[in-house]
Backbone as CSV, one residue per row, in Angstrom:
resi,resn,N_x,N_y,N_z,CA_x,CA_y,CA_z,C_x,C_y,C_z
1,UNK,10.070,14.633,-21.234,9.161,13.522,-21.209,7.942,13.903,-22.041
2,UNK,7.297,13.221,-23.300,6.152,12.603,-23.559,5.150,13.080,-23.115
3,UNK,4.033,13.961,-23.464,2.626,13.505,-23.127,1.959,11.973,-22.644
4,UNK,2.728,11.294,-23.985,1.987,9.974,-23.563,2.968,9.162,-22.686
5,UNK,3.991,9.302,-22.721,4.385,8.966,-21.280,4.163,9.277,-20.093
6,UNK,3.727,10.532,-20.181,3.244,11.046,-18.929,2.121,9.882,-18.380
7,UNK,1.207,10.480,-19.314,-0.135,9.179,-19.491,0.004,7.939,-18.620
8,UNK,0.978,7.502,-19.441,0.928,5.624,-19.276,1.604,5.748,-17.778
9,UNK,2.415,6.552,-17.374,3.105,6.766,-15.794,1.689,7.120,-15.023
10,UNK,0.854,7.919,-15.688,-0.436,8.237,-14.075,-1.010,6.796,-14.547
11,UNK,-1.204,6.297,-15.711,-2.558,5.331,-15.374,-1.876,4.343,-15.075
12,UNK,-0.033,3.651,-14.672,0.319,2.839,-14.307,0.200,2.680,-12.846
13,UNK,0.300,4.279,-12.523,0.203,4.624,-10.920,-1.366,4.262,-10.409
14,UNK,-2.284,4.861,-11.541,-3.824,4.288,-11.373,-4.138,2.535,-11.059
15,UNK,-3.567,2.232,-11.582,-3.749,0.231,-11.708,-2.912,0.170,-10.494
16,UNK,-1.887,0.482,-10.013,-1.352,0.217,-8.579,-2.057,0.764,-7.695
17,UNK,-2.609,1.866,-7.476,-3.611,1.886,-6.523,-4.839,0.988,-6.170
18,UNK,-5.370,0.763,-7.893,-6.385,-0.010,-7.656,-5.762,-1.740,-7.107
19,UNK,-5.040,-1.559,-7.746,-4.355,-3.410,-6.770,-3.863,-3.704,-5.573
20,UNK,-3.288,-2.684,-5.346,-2.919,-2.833,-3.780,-3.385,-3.557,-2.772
21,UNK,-4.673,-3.460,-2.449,-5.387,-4.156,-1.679,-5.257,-5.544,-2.186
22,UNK,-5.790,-5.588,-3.193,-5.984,-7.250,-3.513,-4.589,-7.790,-3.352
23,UNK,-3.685,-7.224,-3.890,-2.452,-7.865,-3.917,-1.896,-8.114,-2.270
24,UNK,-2.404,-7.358,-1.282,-1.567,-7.131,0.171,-2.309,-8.299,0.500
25,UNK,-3.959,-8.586,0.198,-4.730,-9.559,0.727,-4.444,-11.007,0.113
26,UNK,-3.714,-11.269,-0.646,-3.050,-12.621,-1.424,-1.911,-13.101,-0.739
27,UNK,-0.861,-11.689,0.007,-0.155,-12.020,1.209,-0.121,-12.074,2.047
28,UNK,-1.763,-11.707,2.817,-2.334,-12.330,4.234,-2.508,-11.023,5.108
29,UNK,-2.542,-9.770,4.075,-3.336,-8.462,5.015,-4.400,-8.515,4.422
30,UNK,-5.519,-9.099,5.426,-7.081,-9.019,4.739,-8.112,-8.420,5.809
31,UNK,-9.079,-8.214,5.337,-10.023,-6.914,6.069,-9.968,-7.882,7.416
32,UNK,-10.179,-8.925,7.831,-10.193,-9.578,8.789,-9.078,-9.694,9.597
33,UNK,-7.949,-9.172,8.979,-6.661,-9.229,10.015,-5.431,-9.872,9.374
34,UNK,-4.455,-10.065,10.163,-3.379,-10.637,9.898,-3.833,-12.199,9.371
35,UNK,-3.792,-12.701,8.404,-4.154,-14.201,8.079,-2.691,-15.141,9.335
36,UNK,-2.958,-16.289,9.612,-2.358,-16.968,10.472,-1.121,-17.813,9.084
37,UNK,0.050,-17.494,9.536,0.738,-18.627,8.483,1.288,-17.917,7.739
38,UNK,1.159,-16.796,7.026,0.982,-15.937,5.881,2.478,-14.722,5.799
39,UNK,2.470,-14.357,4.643,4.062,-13.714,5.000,3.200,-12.669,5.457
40,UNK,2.430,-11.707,5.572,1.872,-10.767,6.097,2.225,-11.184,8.242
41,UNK,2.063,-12.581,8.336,2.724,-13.098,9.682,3.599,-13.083,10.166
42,UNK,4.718,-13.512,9.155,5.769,-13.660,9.040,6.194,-11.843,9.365
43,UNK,5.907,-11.381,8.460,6.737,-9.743,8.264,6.147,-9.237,9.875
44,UNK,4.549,-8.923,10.473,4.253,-9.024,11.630,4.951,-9.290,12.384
45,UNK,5.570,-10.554,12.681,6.280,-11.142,13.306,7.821,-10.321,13.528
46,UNK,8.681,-10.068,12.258,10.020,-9.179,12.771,9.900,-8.311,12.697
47,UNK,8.862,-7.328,12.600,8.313,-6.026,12.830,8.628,-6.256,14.383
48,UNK,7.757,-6.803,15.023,7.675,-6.544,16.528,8.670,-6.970,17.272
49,UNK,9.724,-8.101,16.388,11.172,-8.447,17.405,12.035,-7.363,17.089
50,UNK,11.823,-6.199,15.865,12.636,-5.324,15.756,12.526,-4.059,16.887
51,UNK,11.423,-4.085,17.120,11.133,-2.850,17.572,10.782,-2.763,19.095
52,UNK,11.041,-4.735,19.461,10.686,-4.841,21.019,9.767,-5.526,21.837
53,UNK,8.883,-5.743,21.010,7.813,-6.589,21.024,6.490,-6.464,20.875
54,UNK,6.199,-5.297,19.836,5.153,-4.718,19.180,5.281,-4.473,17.588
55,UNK,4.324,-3.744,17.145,4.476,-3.309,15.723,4.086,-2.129,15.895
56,UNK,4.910,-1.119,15.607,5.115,0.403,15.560,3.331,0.907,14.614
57,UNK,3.240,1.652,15.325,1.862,2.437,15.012,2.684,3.405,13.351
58,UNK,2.448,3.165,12.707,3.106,3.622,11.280,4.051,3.360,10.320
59,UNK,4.226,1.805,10.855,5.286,1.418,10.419,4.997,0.805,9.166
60,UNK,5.353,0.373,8.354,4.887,-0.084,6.693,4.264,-1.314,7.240
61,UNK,4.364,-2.092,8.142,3.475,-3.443,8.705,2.160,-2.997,9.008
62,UNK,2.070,-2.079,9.304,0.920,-1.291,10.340,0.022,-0.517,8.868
63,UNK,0.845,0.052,7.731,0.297,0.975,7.139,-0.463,-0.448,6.045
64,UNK,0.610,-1.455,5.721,0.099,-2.622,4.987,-1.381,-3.146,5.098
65,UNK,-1.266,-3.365,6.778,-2.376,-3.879,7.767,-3.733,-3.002,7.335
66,UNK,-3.536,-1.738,7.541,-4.995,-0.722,7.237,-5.379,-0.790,5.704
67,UNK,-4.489,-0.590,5.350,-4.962,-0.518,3.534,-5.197,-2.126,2.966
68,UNK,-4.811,-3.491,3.941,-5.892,-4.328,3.580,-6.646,-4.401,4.309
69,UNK,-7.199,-3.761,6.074,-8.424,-3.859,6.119,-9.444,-2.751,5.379
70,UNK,-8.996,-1.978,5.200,-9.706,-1.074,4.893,-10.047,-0.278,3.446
71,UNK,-8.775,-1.307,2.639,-8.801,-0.313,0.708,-7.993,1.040,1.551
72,UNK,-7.891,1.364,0.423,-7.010,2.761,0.396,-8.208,3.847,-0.157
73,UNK,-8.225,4.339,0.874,-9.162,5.558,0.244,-9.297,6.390,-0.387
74,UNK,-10.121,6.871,-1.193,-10.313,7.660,-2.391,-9.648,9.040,-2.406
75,UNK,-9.454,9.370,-1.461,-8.718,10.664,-1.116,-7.071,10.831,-1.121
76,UNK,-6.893,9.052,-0.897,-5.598,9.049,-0.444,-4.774,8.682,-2.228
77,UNK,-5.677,7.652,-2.732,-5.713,7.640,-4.252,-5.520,8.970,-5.116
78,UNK,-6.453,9.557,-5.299,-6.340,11.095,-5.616,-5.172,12.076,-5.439
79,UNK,-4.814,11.808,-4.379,-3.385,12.715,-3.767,-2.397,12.298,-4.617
80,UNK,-2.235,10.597,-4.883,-1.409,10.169,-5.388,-0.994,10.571,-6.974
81,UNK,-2.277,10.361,-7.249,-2.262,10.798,-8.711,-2.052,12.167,-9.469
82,UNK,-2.612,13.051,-8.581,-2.102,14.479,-8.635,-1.193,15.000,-8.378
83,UNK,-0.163,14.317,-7.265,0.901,14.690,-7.073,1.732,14.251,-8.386
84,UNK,1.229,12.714,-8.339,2.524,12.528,-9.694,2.010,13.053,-10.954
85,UNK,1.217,13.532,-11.297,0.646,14.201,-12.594,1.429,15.938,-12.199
86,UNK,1.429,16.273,-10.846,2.523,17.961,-10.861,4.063,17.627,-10.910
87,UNK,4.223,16.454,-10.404,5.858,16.012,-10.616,5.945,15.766,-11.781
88,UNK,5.069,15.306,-12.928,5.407,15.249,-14.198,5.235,16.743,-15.397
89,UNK,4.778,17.850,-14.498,4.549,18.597,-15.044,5.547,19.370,-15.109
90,UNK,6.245,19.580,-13.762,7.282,20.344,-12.999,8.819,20.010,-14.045
């Protein structure tokens, strides 16, 4: 692989971090919660008939849920990018 492929793979991984949020919050995970109606509801919704009648504390519904109330944090960003910048090195 490319130098500049390498490149365009971290800063593609860069622009997905930075969107995430906005994009989860367009499908109804927003800092305020589950939006009512919303496939973020919807997915909520067979999360908890799968599992019984909750939503699993880590489950990609749950992890969706935090990273639109909360952005994805700078630390957690960072990890990302460094890891895939040593997987591209490796």
């Amino acid at each position: 692989m490319g130098l500049l492929t390498g490149v365009a793979i971290v800063a593609g991984t860069a622009g997905t971090v930075v969107a995430a949020p906005a994009v989860l919050a367009v499908v109804g995970f927003t800092s305020a919660g589950i939006a009512a109606g919303s496939m973020a509801a919807s997915l909520m919704s067979a999360s908890a008939v799968a599992s019984g009648g909750g939503v699993v504390a880590g489950s990609t519904v749950a992890i969706w849920q935090l990273i639109g109330a909360l952005g994805l944090p700078g630390g957690a960003a960072a990890a990302i990018e460094v890891g895939l910048l040593v997987g591209l090195l490796i």
